[in-house]
C-alpha positions in Angstrom: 69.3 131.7 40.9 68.1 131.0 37.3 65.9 128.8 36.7 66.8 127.1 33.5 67.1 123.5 33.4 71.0 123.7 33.4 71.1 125.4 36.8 68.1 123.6 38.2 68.4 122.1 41.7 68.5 118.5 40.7 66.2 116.6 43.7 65.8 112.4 44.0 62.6 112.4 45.8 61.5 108.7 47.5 58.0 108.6 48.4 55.7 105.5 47.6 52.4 107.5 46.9 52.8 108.3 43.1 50.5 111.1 42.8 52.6 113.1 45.8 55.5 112.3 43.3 53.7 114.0 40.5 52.7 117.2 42.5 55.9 117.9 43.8 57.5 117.5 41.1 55.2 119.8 39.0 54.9 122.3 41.5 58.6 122.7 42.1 59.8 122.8 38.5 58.9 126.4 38.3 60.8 127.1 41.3 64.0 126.2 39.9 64.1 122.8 41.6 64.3 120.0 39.2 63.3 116.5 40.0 65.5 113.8 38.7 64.3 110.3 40.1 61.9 108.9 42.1 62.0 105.5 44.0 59.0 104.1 45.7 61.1 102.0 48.4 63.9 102.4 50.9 65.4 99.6 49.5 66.2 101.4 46.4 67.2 104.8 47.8 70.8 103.8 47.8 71.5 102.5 44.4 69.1 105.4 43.0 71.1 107.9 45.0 74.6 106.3 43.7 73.5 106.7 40.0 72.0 109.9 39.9 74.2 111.9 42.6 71.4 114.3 43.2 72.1 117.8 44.8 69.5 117.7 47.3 67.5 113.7 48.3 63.6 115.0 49.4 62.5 111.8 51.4 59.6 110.3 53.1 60.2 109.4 56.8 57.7 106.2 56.9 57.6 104.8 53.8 58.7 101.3 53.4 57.5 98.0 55.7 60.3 96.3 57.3 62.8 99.8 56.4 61.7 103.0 56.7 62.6 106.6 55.2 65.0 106.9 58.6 66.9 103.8 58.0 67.1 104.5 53.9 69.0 108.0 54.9 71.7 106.2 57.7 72.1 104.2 54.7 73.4 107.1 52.4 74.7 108.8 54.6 77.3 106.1 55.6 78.3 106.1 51.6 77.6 109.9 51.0 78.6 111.5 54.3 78.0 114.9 51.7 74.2 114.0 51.1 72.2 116.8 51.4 68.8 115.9 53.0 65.0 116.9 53.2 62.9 114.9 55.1 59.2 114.7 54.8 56.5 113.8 56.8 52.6 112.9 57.2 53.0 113.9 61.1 55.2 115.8 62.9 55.8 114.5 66.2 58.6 115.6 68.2 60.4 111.8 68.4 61.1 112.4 64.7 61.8 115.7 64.3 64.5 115.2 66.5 65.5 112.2 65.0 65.8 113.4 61.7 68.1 116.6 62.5 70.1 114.6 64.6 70.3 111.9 61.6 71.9 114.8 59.2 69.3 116.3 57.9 69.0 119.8 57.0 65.4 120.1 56.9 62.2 118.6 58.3 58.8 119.1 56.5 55.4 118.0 56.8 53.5 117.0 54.1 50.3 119.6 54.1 53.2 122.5 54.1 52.8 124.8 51.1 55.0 124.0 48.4 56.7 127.1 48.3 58.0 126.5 51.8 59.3 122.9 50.3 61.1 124.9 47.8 63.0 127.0 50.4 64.0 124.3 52.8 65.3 122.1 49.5 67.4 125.7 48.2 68.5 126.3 51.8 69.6 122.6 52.2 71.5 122.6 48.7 73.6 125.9 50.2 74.2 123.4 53.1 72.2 125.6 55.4 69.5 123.8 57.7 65.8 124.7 57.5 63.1 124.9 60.1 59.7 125.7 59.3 58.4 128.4 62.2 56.2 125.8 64.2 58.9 123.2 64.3 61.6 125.8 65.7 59.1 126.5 67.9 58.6 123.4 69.0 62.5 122.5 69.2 63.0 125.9 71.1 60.6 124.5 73.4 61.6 121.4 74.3 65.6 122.9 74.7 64.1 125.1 77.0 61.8 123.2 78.8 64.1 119.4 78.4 62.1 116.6 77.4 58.8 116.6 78.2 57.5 113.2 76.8 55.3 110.5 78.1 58.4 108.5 77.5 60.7 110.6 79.6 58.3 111.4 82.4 56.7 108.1 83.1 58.1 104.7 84.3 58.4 101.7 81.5 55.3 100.5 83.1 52.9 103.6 83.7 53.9 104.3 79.4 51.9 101.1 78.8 49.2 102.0 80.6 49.8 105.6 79.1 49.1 104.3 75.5 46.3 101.7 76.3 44.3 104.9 78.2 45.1 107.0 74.7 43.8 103.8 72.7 40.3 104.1 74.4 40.4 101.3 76.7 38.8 101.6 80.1 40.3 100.8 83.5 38.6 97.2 83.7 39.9 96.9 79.7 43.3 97.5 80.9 43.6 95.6 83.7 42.4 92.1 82.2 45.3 92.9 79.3 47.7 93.7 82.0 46.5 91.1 84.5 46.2 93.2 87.2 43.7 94.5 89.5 41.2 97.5 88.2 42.0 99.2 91.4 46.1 99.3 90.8 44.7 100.7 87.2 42.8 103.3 88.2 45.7 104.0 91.1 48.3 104.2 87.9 46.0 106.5 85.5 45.4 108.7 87.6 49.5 109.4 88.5 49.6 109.5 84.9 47.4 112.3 84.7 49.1 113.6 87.7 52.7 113.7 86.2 51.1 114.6 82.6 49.0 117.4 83.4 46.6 116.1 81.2 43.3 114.4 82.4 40.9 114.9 79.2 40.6 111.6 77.4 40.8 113.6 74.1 43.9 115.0 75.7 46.0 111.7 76.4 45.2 110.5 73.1 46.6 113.7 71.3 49.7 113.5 73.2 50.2 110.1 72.4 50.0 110.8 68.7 52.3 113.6 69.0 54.8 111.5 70.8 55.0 108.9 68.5 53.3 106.5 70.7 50.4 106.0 68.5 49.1 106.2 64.8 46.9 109.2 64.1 
Protein backbone atom coordinates (compact mmCIF):
# COMPACT_ATOMS: atom_id res chain seq x y z
CA UNK A 1 0.00 0.00 0.00
CA UNK A 2 1.50 3.57 -0.67
CA UNK A 3 1.78 5.65 1.65
CA UNK A 4 1.06 9.04 0.31
CA UNK A 5 -1.48 11.18 1.81
CA UNK A 6 -4.02 10.31 -1.05
CA UNK A 7 -4.03 6.59 -0.26
CA UNK A 8 -3.64 6.98 3.44
CA UNK A 9 -5.91 5.03 5.75
CA UNK A 10 -8.02 7.85 6.96
CA UNK A 11 -8.63 6.94 11.00
CA UNK A 12 -11.24 9.19 13.62
CA UNK A 13 -9.63 8.30 16.78
CA UNK A 14 -11.83 9.26 20.22
CA UNK A 15 -9.73 9.20 23.19
CA UNK A 16 -9.95 12.03 25.93
CA UNK A 17 -6.23 12.07 26.88
CA UNK A 18 -4.73 14.56 24.28
CA UNK A 19 -1.22 13.64 24.32
CA UNK A 20 -2.31 9.66 23.41
CA UNK A 21 -4.03 11.63 20.56
CA UNK A 22 -0.77 13.24 19.52
CA UNK A 23 1.36 9.99 19.70
CA UNK A 24 -0.74 7.98 17.72
CA UNK A 25 -1.32 10.11 15.41
CA UNK A 26 2.49 10.89 14.87
CA UNK A 27 3.53 7.46 15.11
CA UNK A 28 1.07 6.15 12.57
CA UNK A 29 1.48 8.73 9.83
CA UNK A 30 4.47 6.99 8.63
CA UNK A 31 2.73 3.86 8.45
CA UNK A 32 0.37 4.90 5.98
CA UNK A 33 -2.53 5.47 8.42
CA UNK A 34 -3.70 8.97 8.44
CA UNK A 35 -5.53 10.53 11.26
CA UNK A 36 -8.40 12.67 10.38
CA UNK A 37 -10.30 13.75 13.67
CA UNK A 38 -10.27 13.41 17.05
CA UNK A 39 -13.16 13.77 19.57
CA UNK A 40 -12.56 13.78 23.32
CA UNK A 41 -16.25 12.45 24.20
CA UNK A 42 -18.60 9.68 23.34
CA UNK A 43 -21.06 12.15 22.95
CA UNK A 44 -19.46 13.42 19.96
CA UNK A 45 -18.35 10.25 18.26
CA UNK A 46 -21.47 10.13 16.14
CA UNK A 47 -21.77 13.50 14.58
CA UNK A 48 -17.76 13.33 14.14
CA UNK A 49 -18.12 10.01 12.53
CA UNK A 50 -21.18 11.32 10.17
CA UNK A 51 -19.05 14.25 8.89
CA UNK A 52 -15.85 12.79 8.37
CA UNK A 53 -16.88 9.07 7.15
CA UNK A 54 -13.59 7.70 8.25
CA UNK A 55 -12.27 4.35 6.83
CA UNK A 56 -11.30 2.88 10.02
CA UNK A 57 -12.94 4.65 13.91
CA UNK A 58 -9.69 3.79 16.57
CA UNK A 59 -11.69 4.13 19.91
CA UNK A 60 -11.24 4.16 23.61
CA UNK A 61 -13.37 1.66 25.49
CA UNK A 62 -13.81 3.77 28.91
CA UNK A 63 -13.72 7.08 28.06
CA UNK A 64 -16.54 9.24 28.81
CA UNK A 65 -18.65 9.48 32.43
CA UNK A 66 -22.28 8.67 32.14
CA UNK A 67 -21.36 6.99 28.18
CA UNK A 68 -18.58 5.07 27.50
CA UNK A 69 -16.36 4.03 24.41
CA UNK A 70 -18.82 0.76 24.26
CA UNK A 71 -22.03 2.69 24.11
CA UNK A 72 -20.39 5.48 21.57
CA UNK A 73 -19.77 2.38 19.01
CA UNK A 74 -23.63 0.62 19.42
CA UNK A 75 -24.32 4.09 18.56
CA UNK A 76 -22.52 4.12 15.09
CA UNK A 77 -23.08 1.13 14.43
CA UNK A 78 -26.90 1.37 14.46
CA UNK A 79 -26.35 4.40 11.72
CA UNK A 80 -23.15 2.82 10.04
CA UNK A 81 -23.82 -0.92 10.18
CA UNK A 82 -20.31 -0.62 7.62
CA UNK A 83 -18.19 1.04 10.44
CA UNK A 84 -15.09 -0.46 10.64
CA UNK A 85 -13.78 -0.55 14.33
CA UNK A 86 -10.62 -0.68 16.58
CA UNK A 87 -11.05 -0.65 20.03
CA UNK A 88 -8.52 0.42 22.57
CA UNK A 89 -7.95 -0.24 25.91
CA UNK A 90 -6.02 0.66 29.39
CA UNK A 91 -6.83 -3.10 30.50
CA UNK A 92 -7.63 -6.04 29.02
CA UNK A 93 -9.94 -8.07 30.92
CA UNK A 94 -11.82 -10.72 29.36
CA UNK A 95 -15.57 -9.05 30.07
CA UNK A 96 -14.56 -6.60 27.40
CA UNK A 97 -12.64 -8.22 25.09
CA UNK A 98 -15.53 -10.28 24.54
CA UNK A 99 -17.75 -7.53 24.50
CA UNK A 100 -16.15 -5.61 22.10
CA UNK A 101 -15.82 -8.45 19.26
CA UNK A 102 -19.19 -9.44 19.91
CA UNK A 103 -20.21 -5.51 19.58
CA UNK A 104 -18.56 -5.46 15.79
CA UNK A 105 -15.42 -4.80 16.29
CA UNK A 106 -12.65 -6.03 14.21
CA UNK A 107 -9.94 -5.49 16.60
CA UNK A 108 -9.14 -5.19 20.29
CA UNK A 109 -5.94 -3.44 21.51
CA UNK A 110 -4.45 -2.44 24.66
CA UNK A 111 -2.96 0.66 25.14
CA UNK A 112 0.92 -0.25 26.12
CA UNK A 113 0.87 -2.39 22.57
CA UNK A 114 3.61 -1.25 20.24
CA UNK A 115 2.42 0.96 17.74
CA UNK A 116 3.36 -1.03 14.90
CA UNK A 117 0.90 -3.71 16.10
CA UNK A 118 -1.82 -0.70 16.20
CA UNK A 119 -0.96 -0.13 12.65
CA UNK A 120 -1.73 -3.78 11.61
CA UNK A 121 -4.93 -4.32 13.40
CA UNK A 122 -6.24 -0.66 11.89
CA UNK A 123 -4.91 -2.02 8.04
CA UNK A 124 -6.39 -5.46 8.73
CA UNK A 125 -9.64 -3.94 10.03
CA UNK A 126 -9.88 -1.41 6.85
CA UNK A 127 -9.65 -4.88 4.59
CA UNK A 128 -12.54 -5.90 6.82
CA UNK A 129 -10.53 -8.64 8.30
CA UNK A 130 -10.54 -9.02 12.27
CA UNK A 131 -7.33 -8.69 14.33
CA UNK A 132 -6.21 -10.37 17.44
CA UNK A 133 -3.08 -9.57 19.01
CA UNK A 134 -1.33 -13.15 20.15
CA UNK A 135 -2.23 -12.96 24.00
CA UNK A 136 -5.75 -11.97 23.45
CA UNK A 137 -6.27 -15.10 20.93
CA UNK A 138 -4.82 -16.88 23.52
CA UNK A 139 -6.91 -15.88 25.91
CA UNK A 140 -10.20 -16.20 23.76
CA UNK A 141 -8.92 -19.73 22.66
CA UNK A 142 -8.91 -20.34 26.21
CA UNK A 143 -11.96 -19.53 27.47
CA UNK A 144 -13.80 -21.43 24.10
CA UNK A 145 -12.06 -24.22 25.29
CA UNK A 146 -12.29 -24.12 28.76
CA UNK A 147 -16.25 -22.12 28.85
CA UNK A 148 -16.38 -19.30 31.10
CA UNK A 149 -14.37 -19.36 33.85
CA UNK A 150 -15.30 -16.09 35.76
CA UNK A 151 -15.92 -15.23 39.25
CA UNK A 152 -19.25 -14.12 37.74
CA UNK A 153 -20.08 -17.45 36.10
CA UNK A 154 -18.76 -19.72 38.84
CA UNK A 155 -20.04 -18.10 41.99
CA UNK A 156 -23.60 -17.36 43.29
CA UNK A 157 -24.93 -13.49 43.18
CA UNK A 158 -24.12 -13.57 46.69
CA UNK A 159 -20.63 -15.29 47.18
CA UNK A 160 -19.55 -12.47 43.95
CA UNK A 161 -20.06 -9.81 46.64
CA UNK A 162 -18.15 -11.30 49.00
CA UNK A 163 -15.75 -12.23 46.09
CA UNK A 164 -14.95 -8.42 45.38
CA UNK A 165 -15.04 -7.11 48.98
CA UNK A 166 -12.14 -10.18 49.82
CA UNK A 167 -10.28 -8.65 46.46
CA UNK A 168 -10.76 -5.01 47.89
CA UNK A 169 -8.74 -5.89 51.08
CA UNK A 170 -11.38 -6.16 53.53
CA UNK A 171 -11.09 -8.81 56.31
CA UNK A 172 -13.71 -11.34 57.38
CA UNK A 173 -15.06 -9.15 60.44
CA UNK A 174 -14.83 -6.00 57.65
CA UNK A 175 -17.14 -7.87 55.51
CA UNK A 176 -19.56 -9.10 57.70
CA UNK A 177 -20.57 -5.71 59.52
CA UNK A 178 -21.05 -4.33 55.56
CA UNK A 179 -23.07 -7.43 54.90
CA UNK A 180 -24.69 -7.64 58.30
CA UNK A 181 -23.98 -11.01 58.88
CA UNK A 182 -22.12 -13.14 61.05
CA UNK A 183 -17.99 -13.35 60.72
CA UNK A 184 -18.39 -17.02 60.95
CA UNK A 185 -21.00 -17.32 57.72
CA UNK A 186 -18.04 -15.00 56.21
CA UNK A 187 -15.32 -17.01 56.73
CA UNK A 188 -17.72 -20.21 55.82
CA UNK A 189 -18.35 -18.19 52.27
CA UNK A 190 -14.53 -17.15 51.57
CA UNK A 191 -13.33 -20.04 52.00
CA UNK A 192 -15.99 -21.84 49.13
CA UNK A 193 -14.84 -19.05 47.16
CA UNK A 194 -11.43 -20.09 47.34
CA UNK A 195 -12.64 -23.60 47.01
CA UNK A 196 -14.65 -23.02 43.59
CA UNK A 197 -11.78 -20.38 42.49
CA UNK A 198 -8.78 -22.30 42.97
CA UNK A 199 -7.30 -19.34 44.18
CA UNK A 200 -6.51 -18.76 48.01
CA UNK A 201 -3.55 -15.98 47.75
CA UNK A 202 -4.92 -12.62 48.68
CA UNK A 203 -2.74 -11.15 45.90
CA UNK A 204 -4.43 -13.79 43.79
CA UNK A 205 -8.23 -12.86 44.36
CA UNK A 206 -7.50 -9.38 43.87
CA UNK A 207 -5.79 -9.97 40.33
CA UNK A 208 -8.60 -12.04 39.23
CA UNK A 209 -10.93 -9.48 40.18
CA UNK A 210 -9.24 -6.91 38.06
CA UNK A 211 -9.01 -9.09 35.22
CA UNK A 212 -12.65 -9.82 35.35
CA UNK A 213 -13.78 -6.55 35.31
CA UNK A 214 -14.91 -6.65 38.85
CA UNK A 215 -12.57 -4.03 40.05
CA UNK A 216 -10.38 -0.98 39.04
CA UNK A 217 -6.68 -1.75 38.67
Amino acid sequence: MSTTQNSSIRVLLADDHPLLVAGFAMSLSGQGITVVGDCASPDTVVSHYKDLLPDVLVLDIRFGVTKTGLDAARDVLAQFPQARIVFLSQYDQDNLVKEAYALGGYAFVTKGTDPGLLATAIKRAHEGQLYFLPQVAERLATLSVQGDMSPQARLEAREVRVFVLMAQGLTNSEIADQLAVSPKTISNTSQTIKEKLGIYRAADITRTAVRHGLLEP
